[in-house]
Backbone atoms as SQL, in Angstrom:
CREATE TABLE atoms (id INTEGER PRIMARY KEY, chain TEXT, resi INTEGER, resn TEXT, atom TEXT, x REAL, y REAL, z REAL);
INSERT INTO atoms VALUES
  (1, 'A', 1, 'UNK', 'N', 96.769, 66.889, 97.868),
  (2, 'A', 1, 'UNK', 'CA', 96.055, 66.667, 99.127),
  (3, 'A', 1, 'UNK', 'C', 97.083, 66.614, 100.263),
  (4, 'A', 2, 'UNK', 'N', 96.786, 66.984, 101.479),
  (5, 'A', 2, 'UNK', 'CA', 97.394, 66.938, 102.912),
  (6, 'A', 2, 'UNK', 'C', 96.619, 66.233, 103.673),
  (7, 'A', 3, 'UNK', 'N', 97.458, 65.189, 104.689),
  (8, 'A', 3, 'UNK', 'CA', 96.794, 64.894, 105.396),
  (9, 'A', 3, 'UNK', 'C', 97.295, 65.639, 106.821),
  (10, 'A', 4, 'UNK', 'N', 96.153, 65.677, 107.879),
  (11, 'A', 4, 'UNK', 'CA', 96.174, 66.196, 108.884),
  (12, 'A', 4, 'UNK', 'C', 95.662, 64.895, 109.921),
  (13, 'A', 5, 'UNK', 'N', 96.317, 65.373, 111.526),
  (14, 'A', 5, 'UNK', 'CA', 95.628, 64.576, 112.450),
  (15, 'A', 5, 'UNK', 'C', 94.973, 65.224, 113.320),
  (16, 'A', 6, 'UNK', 'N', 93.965, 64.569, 113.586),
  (17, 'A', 6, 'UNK', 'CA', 92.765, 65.280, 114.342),
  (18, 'A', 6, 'UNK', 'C', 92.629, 64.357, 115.918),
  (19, 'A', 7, 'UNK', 'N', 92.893, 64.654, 116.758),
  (20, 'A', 7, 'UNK', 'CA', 93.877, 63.772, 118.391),
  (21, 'A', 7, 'UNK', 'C', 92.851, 64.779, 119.074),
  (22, 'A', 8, 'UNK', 'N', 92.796, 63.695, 120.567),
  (23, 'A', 8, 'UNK', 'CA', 92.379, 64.072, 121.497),
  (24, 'A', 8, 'UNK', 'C', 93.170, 63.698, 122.931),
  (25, 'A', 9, 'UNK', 'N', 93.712, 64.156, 124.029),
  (26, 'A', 9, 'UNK', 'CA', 94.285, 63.780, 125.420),
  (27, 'A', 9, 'UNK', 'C', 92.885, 63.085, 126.197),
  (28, 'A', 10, 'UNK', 'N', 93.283, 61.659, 126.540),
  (29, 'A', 10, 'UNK', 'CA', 92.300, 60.952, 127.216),
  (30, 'A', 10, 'UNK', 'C', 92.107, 62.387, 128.062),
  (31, 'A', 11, 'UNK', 'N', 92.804, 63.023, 129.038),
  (32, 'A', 11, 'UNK', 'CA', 92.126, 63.900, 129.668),
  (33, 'A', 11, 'UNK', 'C', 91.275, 64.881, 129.586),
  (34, 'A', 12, 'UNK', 'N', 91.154, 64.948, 127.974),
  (35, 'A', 12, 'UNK', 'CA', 90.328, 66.171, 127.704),
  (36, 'A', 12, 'UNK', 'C', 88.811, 65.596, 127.494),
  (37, 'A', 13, 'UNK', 'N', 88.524, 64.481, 127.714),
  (38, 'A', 13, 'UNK', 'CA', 87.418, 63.986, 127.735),
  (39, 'A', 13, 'UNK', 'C', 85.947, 64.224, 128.779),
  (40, 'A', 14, 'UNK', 'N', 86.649, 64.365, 129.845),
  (41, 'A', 14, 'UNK', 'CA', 85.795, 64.372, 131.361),
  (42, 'A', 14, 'UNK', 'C', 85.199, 63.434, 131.949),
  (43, 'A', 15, 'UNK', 'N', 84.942, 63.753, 132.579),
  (44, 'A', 15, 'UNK', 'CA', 83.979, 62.610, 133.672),
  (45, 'A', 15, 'UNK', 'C', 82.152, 62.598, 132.731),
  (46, 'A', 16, 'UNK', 'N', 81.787, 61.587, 132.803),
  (47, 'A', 16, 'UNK', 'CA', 80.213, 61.113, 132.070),
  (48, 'A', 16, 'UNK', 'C', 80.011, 59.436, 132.426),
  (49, 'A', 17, 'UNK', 'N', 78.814, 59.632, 132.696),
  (50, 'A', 17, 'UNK', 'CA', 78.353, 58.501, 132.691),
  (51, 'A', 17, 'UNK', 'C', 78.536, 57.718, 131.791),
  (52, 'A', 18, 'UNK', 'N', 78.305, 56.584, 131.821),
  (53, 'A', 18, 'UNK', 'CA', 78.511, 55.049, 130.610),
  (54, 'A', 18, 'UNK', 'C', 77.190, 55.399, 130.071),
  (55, 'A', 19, 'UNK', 'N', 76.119, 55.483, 130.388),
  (56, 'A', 19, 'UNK', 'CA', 75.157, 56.084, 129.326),
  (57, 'A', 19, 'UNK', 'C', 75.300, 56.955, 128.286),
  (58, 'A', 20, 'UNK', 'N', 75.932, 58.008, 128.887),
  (59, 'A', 20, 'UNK', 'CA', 76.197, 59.305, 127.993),
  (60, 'A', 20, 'UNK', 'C', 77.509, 59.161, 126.748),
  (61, 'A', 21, 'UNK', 'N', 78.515, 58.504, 127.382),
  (62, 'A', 21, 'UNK', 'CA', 79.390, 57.468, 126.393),
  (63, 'A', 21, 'UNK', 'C', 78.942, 56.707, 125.274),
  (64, 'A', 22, 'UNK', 'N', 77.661, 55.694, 125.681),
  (65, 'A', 22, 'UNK', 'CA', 77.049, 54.977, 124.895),
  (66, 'A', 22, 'UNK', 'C', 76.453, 55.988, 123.732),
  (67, 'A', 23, 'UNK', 'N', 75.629, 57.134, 124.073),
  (68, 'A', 23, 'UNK', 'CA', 74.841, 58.001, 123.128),
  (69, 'A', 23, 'UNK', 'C', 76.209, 58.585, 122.231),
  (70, 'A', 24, 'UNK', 'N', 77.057, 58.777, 122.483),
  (71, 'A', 24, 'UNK', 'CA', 78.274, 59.060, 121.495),
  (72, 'A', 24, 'UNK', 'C', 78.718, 58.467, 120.368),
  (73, 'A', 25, 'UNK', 'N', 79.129, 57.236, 120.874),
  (74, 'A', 25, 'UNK', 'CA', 79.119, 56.260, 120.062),
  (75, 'A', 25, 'UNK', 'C', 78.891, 55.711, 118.163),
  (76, 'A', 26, 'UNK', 'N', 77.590, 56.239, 118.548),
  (77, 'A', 26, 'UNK', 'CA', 77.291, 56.306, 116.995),
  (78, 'A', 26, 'UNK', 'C', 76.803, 57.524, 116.117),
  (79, 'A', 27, 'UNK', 'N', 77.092, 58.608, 116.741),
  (80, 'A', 27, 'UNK', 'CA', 77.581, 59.837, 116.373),
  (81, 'A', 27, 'UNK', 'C', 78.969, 59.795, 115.727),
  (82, 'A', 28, 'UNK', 'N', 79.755, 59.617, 116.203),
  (83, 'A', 28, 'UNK', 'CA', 80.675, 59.446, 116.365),
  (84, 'A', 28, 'UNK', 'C', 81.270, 58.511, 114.954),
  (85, 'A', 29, 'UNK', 'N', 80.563, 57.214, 115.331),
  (86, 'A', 29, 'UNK', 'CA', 81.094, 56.402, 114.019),
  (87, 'A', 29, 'UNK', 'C', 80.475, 56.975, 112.409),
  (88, 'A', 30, 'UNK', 'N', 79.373, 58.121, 113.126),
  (89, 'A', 30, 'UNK', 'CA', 78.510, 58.541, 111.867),
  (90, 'A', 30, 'UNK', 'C', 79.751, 59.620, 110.766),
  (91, 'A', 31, 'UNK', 'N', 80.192, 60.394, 111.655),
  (92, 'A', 31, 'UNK', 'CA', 81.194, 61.253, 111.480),
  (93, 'A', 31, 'UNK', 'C', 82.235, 60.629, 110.679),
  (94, 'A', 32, 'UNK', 'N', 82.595, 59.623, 111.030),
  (95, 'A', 32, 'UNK', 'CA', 83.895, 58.767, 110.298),
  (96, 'A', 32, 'UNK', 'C', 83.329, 57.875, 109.042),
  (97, 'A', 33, 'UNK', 'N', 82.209, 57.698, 109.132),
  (98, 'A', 33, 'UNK', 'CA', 81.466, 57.345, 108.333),
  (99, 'A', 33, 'UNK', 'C', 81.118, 58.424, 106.753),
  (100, 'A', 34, 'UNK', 'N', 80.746, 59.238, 107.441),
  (101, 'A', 34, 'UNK', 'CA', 80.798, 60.353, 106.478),
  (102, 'A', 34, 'UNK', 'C', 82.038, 61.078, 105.631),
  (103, 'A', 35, 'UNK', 'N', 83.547, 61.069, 106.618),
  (104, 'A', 35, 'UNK', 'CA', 84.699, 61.151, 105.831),
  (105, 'A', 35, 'UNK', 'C', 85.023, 59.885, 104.948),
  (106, 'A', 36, 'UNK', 'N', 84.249, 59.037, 105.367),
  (107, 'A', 36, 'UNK', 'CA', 84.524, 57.726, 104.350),
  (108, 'A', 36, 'UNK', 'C', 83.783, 57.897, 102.813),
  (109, 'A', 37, 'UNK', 'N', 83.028, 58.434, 103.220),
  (110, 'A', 37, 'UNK', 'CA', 81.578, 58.737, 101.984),
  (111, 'A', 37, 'UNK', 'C', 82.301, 60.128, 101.046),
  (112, 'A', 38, 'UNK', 'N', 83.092, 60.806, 101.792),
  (113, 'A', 38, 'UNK', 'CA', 83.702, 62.040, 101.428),
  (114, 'A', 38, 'UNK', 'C', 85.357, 61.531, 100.604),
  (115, 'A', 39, 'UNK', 'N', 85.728, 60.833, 100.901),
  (116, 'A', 39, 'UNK', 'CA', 86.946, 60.257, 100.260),
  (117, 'A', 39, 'UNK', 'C', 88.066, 60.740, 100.960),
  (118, 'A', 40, 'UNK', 'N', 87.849, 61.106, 102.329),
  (119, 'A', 40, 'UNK', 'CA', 89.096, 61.650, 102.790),
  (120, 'A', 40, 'UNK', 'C', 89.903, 60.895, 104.287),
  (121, 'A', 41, 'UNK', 'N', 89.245, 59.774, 104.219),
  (122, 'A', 41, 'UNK', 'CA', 89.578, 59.023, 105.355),
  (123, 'A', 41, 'UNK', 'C', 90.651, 58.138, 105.336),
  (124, 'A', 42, 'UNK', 'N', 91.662, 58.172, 106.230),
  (125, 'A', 42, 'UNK', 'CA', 93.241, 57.304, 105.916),
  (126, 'A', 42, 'UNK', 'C', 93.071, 56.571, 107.199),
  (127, 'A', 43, 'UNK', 'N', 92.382, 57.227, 108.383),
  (128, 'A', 43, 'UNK', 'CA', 92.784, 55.857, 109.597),
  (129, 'A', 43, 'UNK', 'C', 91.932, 57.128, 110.923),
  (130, 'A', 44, 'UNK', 'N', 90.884, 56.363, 112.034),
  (131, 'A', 44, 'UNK', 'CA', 90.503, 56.590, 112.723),
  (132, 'A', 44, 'UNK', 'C', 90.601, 55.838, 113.781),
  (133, 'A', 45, 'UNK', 'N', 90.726, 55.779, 114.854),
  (134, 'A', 45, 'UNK', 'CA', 90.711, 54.906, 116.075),
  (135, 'A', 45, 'UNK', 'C', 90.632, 55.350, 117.438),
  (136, 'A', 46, 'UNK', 'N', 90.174, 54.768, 118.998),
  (137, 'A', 46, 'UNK', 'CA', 90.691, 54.965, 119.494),
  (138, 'A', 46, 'UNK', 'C', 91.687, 54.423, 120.598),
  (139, 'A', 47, 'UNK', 'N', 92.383, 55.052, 121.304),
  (140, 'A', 47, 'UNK', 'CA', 93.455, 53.536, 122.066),
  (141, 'A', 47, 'UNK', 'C', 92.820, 53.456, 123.524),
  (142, 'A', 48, 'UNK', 'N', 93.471, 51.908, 123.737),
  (143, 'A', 48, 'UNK', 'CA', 93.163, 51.122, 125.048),
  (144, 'A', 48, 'UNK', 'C', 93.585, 52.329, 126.088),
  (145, 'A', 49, 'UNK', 'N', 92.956, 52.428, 126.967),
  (146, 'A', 49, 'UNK', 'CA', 92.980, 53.290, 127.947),
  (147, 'A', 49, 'UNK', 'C', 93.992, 52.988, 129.610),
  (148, 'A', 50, 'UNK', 'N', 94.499, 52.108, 129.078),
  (149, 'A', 50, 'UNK', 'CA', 95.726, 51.184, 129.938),
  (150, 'A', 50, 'UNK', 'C', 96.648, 51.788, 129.439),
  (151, 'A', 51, 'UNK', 'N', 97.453, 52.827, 130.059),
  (152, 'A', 51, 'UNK', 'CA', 98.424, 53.219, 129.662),
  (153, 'A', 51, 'UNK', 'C', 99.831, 52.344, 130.017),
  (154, 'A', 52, 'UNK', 'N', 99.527, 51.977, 131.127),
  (155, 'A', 52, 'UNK', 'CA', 100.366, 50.698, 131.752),
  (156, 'A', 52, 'UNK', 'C', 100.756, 49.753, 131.120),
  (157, 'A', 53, 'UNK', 'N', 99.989, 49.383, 130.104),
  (158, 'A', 53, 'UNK', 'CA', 100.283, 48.200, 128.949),
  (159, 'A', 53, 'UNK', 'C', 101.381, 49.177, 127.612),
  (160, 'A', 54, 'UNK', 'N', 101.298, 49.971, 127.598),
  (161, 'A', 54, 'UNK', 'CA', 101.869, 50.440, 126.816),
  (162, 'A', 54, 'UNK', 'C', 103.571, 50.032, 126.887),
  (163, 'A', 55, 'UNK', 'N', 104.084, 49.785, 125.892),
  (164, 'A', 55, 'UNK', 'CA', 105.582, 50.090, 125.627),
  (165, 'A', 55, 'UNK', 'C', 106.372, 50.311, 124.643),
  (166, 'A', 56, 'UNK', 'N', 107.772, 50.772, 125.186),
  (167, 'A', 56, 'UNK', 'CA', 108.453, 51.696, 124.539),
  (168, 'A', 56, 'UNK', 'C', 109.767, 50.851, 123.602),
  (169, 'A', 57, 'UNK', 'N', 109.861, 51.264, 122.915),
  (170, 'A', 57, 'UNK', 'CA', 111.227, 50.831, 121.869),
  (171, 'A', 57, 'UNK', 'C', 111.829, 52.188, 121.519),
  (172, 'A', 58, 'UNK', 'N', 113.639, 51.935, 122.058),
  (173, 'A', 58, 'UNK', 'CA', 114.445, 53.191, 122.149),
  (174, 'A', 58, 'UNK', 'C', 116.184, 52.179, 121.468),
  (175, 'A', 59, 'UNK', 'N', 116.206, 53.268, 120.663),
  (176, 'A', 59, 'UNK', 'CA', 117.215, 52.758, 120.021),
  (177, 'A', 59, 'UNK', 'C', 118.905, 53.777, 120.373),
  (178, 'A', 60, 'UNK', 'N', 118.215, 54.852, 121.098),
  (179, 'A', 60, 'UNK', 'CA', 119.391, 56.095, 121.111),
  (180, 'A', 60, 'UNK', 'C', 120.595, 55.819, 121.768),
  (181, 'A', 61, 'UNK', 'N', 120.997, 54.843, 122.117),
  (182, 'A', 61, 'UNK', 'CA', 122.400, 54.036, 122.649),
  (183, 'A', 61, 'UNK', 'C', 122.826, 53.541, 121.931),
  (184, 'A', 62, 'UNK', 'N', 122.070, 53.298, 120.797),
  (185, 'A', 62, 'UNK', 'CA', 123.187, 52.575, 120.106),
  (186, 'A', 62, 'UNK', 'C', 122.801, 51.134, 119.675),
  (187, 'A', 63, 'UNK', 'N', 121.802, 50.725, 121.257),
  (188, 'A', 63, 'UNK', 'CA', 121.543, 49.552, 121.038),
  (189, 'A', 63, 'UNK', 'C', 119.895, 49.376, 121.505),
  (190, 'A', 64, 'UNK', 'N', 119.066, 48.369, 120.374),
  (191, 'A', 64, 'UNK', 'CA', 117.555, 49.040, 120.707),
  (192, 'A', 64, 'UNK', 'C', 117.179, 47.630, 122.269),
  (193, 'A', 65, 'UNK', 'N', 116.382, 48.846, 123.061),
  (194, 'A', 65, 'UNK', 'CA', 116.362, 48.219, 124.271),
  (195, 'A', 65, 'UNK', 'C', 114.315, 48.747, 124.276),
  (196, 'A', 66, 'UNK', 'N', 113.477, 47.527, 124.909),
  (197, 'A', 66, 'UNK', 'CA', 112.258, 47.496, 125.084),
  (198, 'A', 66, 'UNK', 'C', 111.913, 47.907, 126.231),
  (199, 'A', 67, 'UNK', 'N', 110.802, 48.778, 126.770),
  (200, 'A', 67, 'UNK', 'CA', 110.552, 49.105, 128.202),
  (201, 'A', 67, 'UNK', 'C', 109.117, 49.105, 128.211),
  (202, 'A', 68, 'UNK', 'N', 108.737, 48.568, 129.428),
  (203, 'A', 68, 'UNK', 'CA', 107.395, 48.460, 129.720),
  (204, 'A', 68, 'UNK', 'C', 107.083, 49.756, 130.394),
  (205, 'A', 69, 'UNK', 'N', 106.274, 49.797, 129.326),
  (206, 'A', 69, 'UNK', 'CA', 105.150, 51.344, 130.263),
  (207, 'A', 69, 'UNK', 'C', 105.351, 52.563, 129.032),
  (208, 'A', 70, 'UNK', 'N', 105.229, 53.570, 129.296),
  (209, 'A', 70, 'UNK', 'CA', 105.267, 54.643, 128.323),
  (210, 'A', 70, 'UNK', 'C', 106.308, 55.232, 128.309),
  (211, 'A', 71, 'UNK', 'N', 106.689, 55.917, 127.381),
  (212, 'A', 71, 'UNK', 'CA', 108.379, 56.095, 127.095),
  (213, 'A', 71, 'UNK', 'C', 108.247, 57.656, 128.398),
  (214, 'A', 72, 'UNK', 'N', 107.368, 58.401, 128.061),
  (215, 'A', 72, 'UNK', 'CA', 107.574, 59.591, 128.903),
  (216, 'A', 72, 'UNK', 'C', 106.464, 59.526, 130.425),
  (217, 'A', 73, 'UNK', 'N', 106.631, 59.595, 131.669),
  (218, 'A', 73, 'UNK', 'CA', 105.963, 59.611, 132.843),
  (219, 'A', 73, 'UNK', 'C', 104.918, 61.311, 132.100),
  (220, 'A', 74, 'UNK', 'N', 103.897, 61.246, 131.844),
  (221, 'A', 74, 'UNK', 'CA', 102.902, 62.452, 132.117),
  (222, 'A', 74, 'UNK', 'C', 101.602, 62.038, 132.488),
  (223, 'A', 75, 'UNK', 'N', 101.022, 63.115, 132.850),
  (224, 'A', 75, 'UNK', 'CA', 99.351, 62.916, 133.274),
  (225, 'A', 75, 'UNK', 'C', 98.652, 62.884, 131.741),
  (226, 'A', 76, 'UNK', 'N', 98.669, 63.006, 130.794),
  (227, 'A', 76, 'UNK', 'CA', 98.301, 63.745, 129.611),
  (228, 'A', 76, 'UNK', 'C', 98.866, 62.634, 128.725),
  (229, 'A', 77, 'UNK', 'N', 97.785, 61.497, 128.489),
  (230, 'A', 77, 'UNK', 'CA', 98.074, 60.648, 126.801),
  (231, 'A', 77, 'UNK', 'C', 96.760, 60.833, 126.038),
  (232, 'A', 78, 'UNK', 'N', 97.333, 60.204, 124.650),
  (233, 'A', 78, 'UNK', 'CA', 96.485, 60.163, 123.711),
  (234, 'A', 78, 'UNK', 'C', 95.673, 59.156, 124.053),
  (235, 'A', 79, 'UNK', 'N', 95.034, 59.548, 123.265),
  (236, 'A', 79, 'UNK', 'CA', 92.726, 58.813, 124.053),
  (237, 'A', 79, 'UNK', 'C', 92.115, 58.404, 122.376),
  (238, 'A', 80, 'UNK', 'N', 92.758, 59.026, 121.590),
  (239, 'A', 80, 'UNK', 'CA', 92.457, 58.777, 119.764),
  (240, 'A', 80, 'UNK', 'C', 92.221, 59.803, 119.020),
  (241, 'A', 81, 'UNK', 'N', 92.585, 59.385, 117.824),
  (242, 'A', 81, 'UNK', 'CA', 92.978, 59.921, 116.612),
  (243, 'A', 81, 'UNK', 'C', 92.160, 59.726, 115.287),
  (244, 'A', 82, 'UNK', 'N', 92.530, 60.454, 114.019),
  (245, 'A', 82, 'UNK', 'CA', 91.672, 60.932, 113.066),
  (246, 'A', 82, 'UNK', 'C', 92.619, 60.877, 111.854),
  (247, 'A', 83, 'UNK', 'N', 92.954, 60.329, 111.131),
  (248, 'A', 83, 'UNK', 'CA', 93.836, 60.922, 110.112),
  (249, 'A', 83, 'UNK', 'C', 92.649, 61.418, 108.778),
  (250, 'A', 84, 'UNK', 'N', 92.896, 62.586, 108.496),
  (251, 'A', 84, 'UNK', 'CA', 92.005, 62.859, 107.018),
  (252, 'A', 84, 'UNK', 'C', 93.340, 63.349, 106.021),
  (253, 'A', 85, 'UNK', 'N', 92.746, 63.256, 104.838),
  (254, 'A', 85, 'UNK', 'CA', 93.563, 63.598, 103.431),
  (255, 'A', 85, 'UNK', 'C', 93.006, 64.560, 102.570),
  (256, 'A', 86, 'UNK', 'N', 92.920, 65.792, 103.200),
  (257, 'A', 86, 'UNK', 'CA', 92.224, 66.737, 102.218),
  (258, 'A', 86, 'UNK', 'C', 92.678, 68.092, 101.481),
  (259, 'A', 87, 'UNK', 'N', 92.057, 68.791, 101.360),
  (260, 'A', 87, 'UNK', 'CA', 93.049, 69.866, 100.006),
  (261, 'A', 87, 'UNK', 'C', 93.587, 70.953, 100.809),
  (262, 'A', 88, 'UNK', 'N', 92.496, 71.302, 102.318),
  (263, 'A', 88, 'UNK', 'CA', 93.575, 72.459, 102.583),
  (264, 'A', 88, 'UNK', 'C', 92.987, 72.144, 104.046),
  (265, 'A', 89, 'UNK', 'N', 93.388, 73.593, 105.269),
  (266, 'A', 89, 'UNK', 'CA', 93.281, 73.304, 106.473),
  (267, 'A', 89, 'UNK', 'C', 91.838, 73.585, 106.984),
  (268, 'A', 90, 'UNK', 'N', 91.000, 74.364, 106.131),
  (269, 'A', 90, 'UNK', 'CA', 89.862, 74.382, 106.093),
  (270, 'A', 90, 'UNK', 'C', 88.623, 73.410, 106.184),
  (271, 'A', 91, 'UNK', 'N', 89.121, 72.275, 105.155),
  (272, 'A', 91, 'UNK', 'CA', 88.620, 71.730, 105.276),
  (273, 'A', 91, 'UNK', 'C', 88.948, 70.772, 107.027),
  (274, 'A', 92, 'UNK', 'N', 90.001, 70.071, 107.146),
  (275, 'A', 92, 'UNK', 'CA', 90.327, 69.666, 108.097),
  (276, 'A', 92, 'UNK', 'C', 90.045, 70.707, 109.433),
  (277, 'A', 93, 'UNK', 'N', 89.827, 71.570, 109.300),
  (278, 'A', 93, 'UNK', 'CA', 88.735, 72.045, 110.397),
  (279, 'A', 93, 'UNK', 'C', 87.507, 71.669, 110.509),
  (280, 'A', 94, 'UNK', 'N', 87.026, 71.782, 109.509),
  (281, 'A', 94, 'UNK', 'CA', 85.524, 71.146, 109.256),
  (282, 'A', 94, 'UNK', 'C', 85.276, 69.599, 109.873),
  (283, 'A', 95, 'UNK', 'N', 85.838, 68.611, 109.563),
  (284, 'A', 95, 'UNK', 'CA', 86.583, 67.269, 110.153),
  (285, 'A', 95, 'UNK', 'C', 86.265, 67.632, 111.698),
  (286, 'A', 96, 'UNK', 'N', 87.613, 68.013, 111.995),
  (287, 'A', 96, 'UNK', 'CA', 87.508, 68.220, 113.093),
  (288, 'A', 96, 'UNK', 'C', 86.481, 69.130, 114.089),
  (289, 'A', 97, 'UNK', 'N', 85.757, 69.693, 113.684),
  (290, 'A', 97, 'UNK', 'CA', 84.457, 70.970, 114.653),
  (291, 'A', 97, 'UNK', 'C', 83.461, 69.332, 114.450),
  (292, 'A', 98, 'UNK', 'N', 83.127, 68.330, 113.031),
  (293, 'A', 98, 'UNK', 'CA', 82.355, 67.692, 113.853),
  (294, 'A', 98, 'UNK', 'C', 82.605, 66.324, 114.482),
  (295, 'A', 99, 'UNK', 'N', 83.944, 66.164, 114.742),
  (296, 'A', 99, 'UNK', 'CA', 84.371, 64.972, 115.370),
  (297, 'A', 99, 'UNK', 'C', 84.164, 65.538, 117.111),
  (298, 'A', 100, 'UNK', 'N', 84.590, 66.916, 117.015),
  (299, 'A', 100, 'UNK', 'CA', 84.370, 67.487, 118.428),
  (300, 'A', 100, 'UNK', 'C', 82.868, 67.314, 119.043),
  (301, 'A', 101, 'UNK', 'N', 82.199, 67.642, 117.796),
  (302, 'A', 101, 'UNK', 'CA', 80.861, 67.860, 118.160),
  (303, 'A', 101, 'UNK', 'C', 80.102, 66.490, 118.903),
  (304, 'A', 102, 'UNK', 'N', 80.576, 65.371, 117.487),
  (305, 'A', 102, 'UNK', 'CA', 80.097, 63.649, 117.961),
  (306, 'A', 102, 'UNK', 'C', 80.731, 63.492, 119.288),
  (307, 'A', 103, 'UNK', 'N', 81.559, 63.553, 119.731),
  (308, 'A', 103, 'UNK', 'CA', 82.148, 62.958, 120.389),
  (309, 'A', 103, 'UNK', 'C', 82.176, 63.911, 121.772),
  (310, 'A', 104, 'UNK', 'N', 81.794, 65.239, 121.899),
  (311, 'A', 104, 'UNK', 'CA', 81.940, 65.763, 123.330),
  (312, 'A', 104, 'UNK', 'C', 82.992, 66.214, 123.949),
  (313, 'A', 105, 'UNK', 'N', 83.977, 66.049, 123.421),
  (314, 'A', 105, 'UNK', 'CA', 85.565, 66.666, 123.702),
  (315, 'A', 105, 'UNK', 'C', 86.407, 67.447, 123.039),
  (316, 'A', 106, 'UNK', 'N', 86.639, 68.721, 123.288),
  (317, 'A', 106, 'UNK', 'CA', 87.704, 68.958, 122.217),
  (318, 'A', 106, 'UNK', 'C', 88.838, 67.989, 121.369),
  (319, 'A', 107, 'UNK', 'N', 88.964, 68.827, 120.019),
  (320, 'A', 107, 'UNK', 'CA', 90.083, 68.352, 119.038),
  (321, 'A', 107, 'UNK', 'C', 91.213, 68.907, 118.990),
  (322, 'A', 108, 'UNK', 'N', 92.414, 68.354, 118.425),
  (323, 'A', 108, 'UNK', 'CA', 93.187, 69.341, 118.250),
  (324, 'A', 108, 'UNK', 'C', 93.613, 68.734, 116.832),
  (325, 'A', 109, 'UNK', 'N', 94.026, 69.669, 115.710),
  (326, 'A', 109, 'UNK', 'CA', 94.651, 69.492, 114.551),
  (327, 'A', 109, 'UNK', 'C', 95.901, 69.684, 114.449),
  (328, 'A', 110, 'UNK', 'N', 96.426, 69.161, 113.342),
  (329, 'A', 110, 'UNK', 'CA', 98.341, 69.359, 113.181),
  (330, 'A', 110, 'UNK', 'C', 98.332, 68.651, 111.465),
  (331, 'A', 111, 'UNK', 'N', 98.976, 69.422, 110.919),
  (332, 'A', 111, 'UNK', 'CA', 99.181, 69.185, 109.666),
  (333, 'A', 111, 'UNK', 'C', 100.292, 67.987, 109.558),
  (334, 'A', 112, 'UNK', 'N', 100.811, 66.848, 108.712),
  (335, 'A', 112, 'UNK', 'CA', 101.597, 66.107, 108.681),
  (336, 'A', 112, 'UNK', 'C', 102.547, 66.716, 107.459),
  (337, 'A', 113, 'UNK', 'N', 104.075, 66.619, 107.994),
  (338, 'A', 113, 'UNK', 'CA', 104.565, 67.104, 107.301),
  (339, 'A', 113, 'UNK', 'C', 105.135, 66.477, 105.661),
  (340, 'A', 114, 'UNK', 'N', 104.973, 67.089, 104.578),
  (341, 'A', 114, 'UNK', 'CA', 105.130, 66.409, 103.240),
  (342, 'A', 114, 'UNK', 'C', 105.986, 65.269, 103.205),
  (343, 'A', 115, 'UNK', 'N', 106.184, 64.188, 102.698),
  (344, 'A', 115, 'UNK', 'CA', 107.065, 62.819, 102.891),
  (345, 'A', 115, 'UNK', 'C', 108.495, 63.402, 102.003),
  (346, 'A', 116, 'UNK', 'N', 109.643, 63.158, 102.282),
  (347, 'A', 116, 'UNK', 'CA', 110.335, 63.317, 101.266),
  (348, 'A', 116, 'UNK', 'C', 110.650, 62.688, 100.418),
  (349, 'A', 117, 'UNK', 'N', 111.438, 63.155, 99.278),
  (350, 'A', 117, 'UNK', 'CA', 111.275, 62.244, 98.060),
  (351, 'A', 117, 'UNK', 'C', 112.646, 61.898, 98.071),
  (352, 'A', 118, 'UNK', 'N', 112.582, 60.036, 98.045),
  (353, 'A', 118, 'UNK', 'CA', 113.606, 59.289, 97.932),
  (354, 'A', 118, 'UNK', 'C', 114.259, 58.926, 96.731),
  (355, 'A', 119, 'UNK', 'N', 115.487, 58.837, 96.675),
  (356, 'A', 119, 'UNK', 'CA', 115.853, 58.914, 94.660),
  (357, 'A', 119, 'UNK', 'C', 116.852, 57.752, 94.369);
C-alpha cells in the first residue's frame, strides 16, 4: 500500500456564504467517513485559518531558533489535508474527485515517498 496526500490552498476555496459552508460539512465528513469504512484512512483534518498564529522551528544555523508567524511570507497556505493508504494512484484519485466533490474546492494529490529502511 501507498499512502498519498490529498491538500487543498485555503485560497482555492472561494468566497460562500456560512450557509453554503454549513451544507458541506457533512458531505464532507461523509466522505472521510467512507475511507474509514474502506480501510484506507491514516489522518484527515482541517487547519485554523490564522495563519498569524502559526510558527516556525529552524534549525539551519546550527542552532534551533522559534519564529512567530509562518516560516515562508506567501498569499497561498494550506486550508487541509487527507492522508489515504491505498494500492495504487487510481485509487487515490477516486479519494480525491470525491473529497473535491463534498467539499466544493479543488484537490490536489502527491504520492508520499517510501520510508527508508533503517538497519
Amino acid at each position: 500500500m501507498t499512502q498519498y496526500l490529498i491538500y487543498f490552498n485555503q485560497q482555492w476555496v472561494g468566497d460562500h456564504t456560512e450557509e453554503w459552508f454549513r451544507g458541506r460539512g457533512p458531505l464532507a465528513m461523509a466522505v472521510v467517513n467512507e475511507i474509514k469504512a474502506a480501510g484506507a484512512y491514516v489522518f484527515a483534518g482541517g487547519l485554523d485559518e490564522e495563519v498569524e498564529e502559526a510558527f516556525s522551528a529552524d534549525a539551519t544555523s546550527g542552532t534551533l531558533t522559534f519564529t512567530d508567524g509562518p516560516f515562508v511570507e506567501t498569499k497561498e497556505y494550506l486550508g487541509g489535508l487527507t492522508v489515504v493508504d491505498v494500492p495504487d494512484a487510481e485509487t487515490a484519485r477516486m479519494w480525491a474527485g470525491k473529497i473535491a466533490e463534498a467539499c466544493g474546492w479543488p484537490q490536489e494529490v502527491r504520492r508520499f515517498k517510501p520510508m527508508p529502511s533503517v538497519q
